[in-house]
N, C-alpha and C positions, 0 to 999 in steps of 0.2 A: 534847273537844278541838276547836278551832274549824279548819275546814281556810282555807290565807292565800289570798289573792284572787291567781289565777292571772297576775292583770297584774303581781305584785310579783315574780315569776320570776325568778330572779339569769341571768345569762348564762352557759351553759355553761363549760369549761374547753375551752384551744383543741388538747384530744387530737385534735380529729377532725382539725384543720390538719396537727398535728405527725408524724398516722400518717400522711396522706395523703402529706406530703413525706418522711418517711424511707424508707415503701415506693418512692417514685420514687426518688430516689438509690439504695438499696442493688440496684432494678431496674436502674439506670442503668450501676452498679458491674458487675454482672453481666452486659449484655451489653456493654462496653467489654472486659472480660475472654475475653469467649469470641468476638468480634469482633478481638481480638487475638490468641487463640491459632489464630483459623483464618485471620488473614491470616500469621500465623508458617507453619501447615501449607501455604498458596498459596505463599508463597515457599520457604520447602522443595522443595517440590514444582515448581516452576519451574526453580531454580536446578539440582536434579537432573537433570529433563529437558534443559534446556541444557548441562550439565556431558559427560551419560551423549552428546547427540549431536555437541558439539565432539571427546569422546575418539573418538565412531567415526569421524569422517572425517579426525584426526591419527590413528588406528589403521589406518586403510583408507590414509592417503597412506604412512604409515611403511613399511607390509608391501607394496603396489605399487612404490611407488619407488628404496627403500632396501635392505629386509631381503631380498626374495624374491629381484632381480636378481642378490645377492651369493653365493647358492645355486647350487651345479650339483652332479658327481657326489665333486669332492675332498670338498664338506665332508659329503655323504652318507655316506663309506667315513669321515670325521672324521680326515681331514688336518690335520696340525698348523697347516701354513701358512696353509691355507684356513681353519683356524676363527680362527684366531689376525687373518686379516686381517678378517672378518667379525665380530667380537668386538668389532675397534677401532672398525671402523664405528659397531655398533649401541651401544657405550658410549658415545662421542663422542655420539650422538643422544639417550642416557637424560641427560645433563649437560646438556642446553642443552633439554629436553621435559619436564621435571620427569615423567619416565618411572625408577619406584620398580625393576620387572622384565620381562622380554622372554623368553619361550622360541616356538622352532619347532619346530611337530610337522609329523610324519607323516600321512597320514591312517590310519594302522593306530594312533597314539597313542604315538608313540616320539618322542621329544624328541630332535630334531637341534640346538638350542644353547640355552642359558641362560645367564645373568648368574652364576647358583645352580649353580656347574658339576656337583657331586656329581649335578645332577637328569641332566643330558646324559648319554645313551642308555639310559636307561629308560621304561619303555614302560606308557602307566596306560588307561583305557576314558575316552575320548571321549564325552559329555556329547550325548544325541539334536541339543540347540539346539547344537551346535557339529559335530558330526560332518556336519549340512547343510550346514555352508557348505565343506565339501571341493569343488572343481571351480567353485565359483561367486566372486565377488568380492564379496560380501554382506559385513555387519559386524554382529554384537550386542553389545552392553554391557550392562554392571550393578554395582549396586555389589556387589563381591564379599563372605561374611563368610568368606573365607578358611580357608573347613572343607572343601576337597576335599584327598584325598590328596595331592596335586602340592605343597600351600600347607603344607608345615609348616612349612619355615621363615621363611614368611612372618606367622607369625597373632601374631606381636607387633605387628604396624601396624595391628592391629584391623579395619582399615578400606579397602577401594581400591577404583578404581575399573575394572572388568575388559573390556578390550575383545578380541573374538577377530574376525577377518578373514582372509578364503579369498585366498588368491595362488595362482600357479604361479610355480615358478623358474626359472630361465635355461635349464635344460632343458626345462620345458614340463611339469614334474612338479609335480602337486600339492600344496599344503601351509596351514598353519592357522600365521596370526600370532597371538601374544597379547602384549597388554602389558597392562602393571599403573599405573593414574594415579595420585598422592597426589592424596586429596581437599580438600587445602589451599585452592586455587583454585576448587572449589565450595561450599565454605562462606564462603570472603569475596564471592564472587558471592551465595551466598543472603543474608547481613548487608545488601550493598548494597542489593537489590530488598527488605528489608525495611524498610530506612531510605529508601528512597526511596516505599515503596506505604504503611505502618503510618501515618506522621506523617497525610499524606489522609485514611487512612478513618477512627483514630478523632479528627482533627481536625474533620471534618466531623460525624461523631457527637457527640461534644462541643457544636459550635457546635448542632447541632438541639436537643439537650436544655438548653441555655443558653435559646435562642428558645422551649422547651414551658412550661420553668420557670414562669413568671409565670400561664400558662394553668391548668397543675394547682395552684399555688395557688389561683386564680380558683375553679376545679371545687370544689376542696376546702372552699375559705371557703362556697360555694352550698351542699354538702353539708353543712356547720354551722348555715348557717341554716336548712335545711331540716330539720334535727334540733332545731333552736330551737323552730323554729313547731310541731312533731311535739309534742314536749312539751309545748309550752303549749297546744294542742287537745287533748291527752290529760288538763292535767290541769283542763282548764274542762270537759273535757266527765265527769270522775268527780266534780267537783266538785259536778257541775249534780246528776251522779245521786245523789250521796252527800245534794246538800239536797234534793231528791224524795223521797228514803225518810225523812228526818227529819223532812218537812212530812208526808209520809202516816203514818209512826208517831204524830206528835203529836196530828193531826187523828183517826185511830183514840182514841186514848188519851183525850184529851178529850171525844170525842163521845160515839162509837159503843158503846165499850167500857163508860162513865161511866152512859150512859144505859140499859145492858142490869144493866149492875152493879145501878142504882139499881132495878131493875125487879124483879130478882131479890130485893132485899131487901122493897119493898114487897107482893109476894105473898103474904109470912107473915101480915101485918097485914090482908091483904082476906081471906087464909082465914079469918081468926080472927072474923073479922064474919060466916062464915057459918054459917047454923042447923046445928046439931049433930043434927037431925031424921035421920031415914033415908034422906026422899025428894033430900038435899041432899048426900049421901057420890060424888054421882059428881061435883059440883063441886067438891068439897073433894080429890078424887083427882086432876080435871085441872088444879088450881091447883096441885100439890103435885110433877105433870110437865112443867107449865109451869117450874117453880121449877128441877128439875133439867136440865133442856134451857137454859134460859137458865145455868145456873151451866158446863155444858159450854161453849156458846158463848161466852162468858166468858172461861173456860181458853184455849180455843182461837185466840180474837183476841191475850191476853196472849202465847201461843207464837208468833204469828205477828209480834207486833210485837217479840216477839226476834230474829226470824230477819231483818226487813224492819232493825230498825237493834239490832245488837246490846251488848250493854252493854258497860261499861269492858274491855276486853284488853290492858291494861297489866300487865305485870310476871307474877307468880301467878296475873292474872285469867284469864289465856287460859288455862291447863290449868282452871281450875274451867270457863269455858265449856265447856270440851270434855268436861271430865267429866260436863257437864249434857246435853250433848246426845248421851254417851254412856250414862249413864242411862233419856233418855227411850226409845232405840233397844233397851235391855235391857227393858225393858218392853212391846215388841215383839215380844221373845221369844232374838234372839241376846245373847249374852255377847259383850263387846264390851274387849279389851285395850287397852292406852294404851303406849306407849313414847316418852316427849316429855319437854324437861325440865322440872324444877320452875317455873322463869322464864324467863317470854320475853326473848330478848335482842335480836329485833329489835322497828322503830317498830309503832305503833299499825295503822299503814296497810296495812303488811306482817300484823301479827295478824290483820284483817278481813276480807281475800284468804284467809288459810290458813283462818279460820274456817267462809267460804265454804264452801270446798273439802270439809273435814269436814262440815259439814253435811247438803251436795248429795249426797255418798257415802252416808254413813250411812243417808240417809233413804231411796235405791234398796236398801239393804242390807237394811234394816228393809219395806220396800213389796215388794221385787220378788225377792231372793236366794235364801229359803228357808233360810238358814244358819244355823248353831248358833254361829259365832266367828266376828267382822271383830277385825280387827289395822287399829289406829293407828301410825302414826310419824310423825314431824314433828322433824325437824330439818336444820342446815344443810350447806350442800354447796359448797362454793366461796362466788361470791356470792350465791347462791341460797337459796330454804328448800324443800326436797324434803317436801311430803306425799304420804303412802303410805297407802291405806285396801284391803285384802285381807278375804275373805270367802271361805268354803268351803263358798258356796250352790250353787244350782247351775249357774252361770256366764249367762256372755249365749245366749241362744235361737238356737237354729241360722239362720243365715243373718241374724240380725240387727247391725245394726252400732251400737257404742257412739253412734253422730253420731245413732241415730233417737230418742234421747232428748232429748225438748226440755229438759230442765233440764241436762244434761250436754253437750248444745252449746250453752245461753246460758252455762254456764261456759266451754266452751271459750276460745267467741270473746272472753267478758271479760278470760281469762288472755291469750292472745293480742294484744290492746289496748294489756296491761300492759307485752307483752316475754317473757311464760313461756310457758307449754305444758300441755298435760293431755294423758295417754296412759291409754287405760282395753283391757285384754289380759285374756285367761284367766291365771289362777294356776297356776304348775306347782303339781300336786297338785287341782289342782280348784277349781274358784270363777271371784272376779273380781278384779281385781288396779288398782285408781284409782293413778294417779301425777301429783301436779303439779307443776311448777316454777315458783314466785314468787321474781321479781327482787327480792333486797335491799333495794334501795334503790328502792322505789316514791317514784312524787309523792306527796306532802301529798294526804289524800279518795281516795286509792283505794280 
């Protein structure tokens, strides 16, 4: 298979542009959203604080000015007249103060008047934050959730907002205002401070990421060409190595191999020229292991210029490869299983890498493992092709690390090159456990 001349490199597909911009927008999406939801929780939280401190100081003028002076001993002993005139007051006050309820307490917790009249002169425990401000003119608020005893008939409004305030009355006697605010008027306050703060902030965010835009395109199109140029150095430089092993296989093959071949055959023909005498049998013995040493180194150059450029791996070829170089590793002594399938279904390029891989494995298997069984797998994983090569020798040398093997880190880093990976682990159950991962879709001469 001829690998094509790196300069004819089509141009990538513009996935790299397409992710780069969709991860910005759906970044973009996400913090416009939580950029919203926590200027929602700032206005919230404003509009509350403003709410809770407008009701304490109509709470605090209400129970000074209004409620406490109207107080002396008739409506203590709960004089009709006296509550009755006190009553009109503070309802007249809840109609024009969007003021929902009103009771005065005691400070022992006895309710001297309510809106709620059923609650008036019943007596409940005073709450530590409110039982302080007995004797003082201090105010707390909060929004109330309407689950104390006092509030049953109030927990249909879900919602109010509750201020308590210390007075004394016209006597000079102690007591605890409470009113109840509808929270009506702090929700359209927080809406406002939200329509008024939300348009700014993610208007201005908007407008930044409007002004980035152009820039992470920029970034992004750099980062395609720079995967451009990645790959066409990747694949002029497997290219270069793929015609180095082609030129030194051929150059073996023609030469070296030819000439040892041709050498080996002519030694039959000079033994045969010599004297059959006695004095001449130790000639005719070192011609004879000349003869077998050259037919070795023969074999041996032929196995190497397999391994240096390996033959057809197309289709079927590649399990007969692998059978062959499963084979020669049985003959080394382990049994050696295969689980792969009958045809390769990926390219050529892809074959040559996995065949690699097998190779490189087997032959530490066969050299260095001491094992009676390595296990083959080979096949695919996503877009990947997983080969697996296990053995139950007996494992890597203590304190050795897979990387001090030069042939198993020149694989590494070529996997690596590629886009894959080789991870080599002890075997649960014992041994050694090779794993690679080869990308799919190699360049052309990997």
């Amino acid at each position: 298979m001829t690998a094509p001349d790196p300069g004819t490199t089509t141009r990538p597909s513009r996935a790299v542009v397409r992710t780069a911009i969709r991860r910005f927008v759906v970044l973009s999406v996400v913090t416009l959203l939580v950029l919203g939801a926590g200027a929602a929780w700032v206005c919230h939280r404003i509009a509350r604080d403003s709410a809770l401190a407008e009701a304490q100081l109509r709470g605090a003028t209400l129970a000074g000015t209004v409620a406490a002076p109207l107080v002396d001993e008739r409506v203590r002993e709960q004089d009709p007249g006296a509550m009755a005139s006190l009553g009109a007051v503070l309802r007249r006050s809840m109609e024009v103060g969007s003021i929902r309820h009103v009771k005065l307490w005691t400070p022992e917790g006895r309710i001297l008047w309510s809106d709620e009249t059923p609650l008036i002169g019943r007596t409940y425990e005073l709450e530590p934050t409110v039982g302080n401000l007995v004797g003082t003119d201090r105010t707390v608020a909060e929004l109330s959730s309407l689950d104390k005893a006092e509030n049953v008939s109030e927990r249909a409004e879900r919602e109010l907002l509750e201020v308590y305030a210390g007075a004394q009355d016209a006597d000079g006697n102690d007591l605890v205002f409470e009113a109840y605010y509808s929270t009506t008027e702090m929700r359209a306050r927080e809406q406002e401070i939200l329509r008024a703060i939300l348009p700014v902030a993610l208007g201005g965010l908007l407008l930044f990421q409007v002004a980035v835009m152009p820039l992470a395109i920029s970034l992004a199109r750099r980062v395609e060409r720079g995967e451009l140029q990645r790959i066409r150095l990747l694949r002029q430089t497997v290219l270069t190595t793929h015609r180095e092993r082609l030129r030194i296989a051929r150059d073996l093959h023609d030469g070296v191999v030819q000439d040892l071949a041709g050498l080996r055959y002519a030694l039959p023909v000079v033994a045969a020229h010599v004297s059959d005498a006695p004095e001449a049998a130790g000639a005719r013995d070192t011609l004879e292991q000349a003869r077998e040493i050259l037919g070795r180194d023969v074999e041996a150059l032929r196995s190497l210029l397999v391994d240096i450029h390996p033959p057809g791996l197309e289709g079927t070829a590649f399990r007969d490869a692998v059978e062959d170089l499963a084979e020669r590793t049985r003959r080394a002594g382990p049994e050696v299983w295969l689980d792969m399938p009958e045809r390769a279904e990926w390219s050529i390029d892809v074959a040559r890498v996995c065949y690699r891989v097998v190779q490189e494995a087997l032959r530490n298997v066969a050299t260095h493992a001491d094992a009676a069984n390595a296990w083959v797998d080979v096949t695919t994983v996503d877009r990947q092709v997983r080969v697996s090569v296990a053995d139950d020798g007996r494992g890597l040398p203590e304190g050795v690390a897979p990387e001090g093997h030069v042939g198993l880190r020149l694989l590494a880093t070529h996997l690596e090159d590629l886009g894959g990976s080789l991870e080599v682990a002890p075997r649960p159950g014992g041994g050694t456990l090779l794993r690679a991962l080869v990308p799919a879709d190699l360049p052309a001469g990997a």
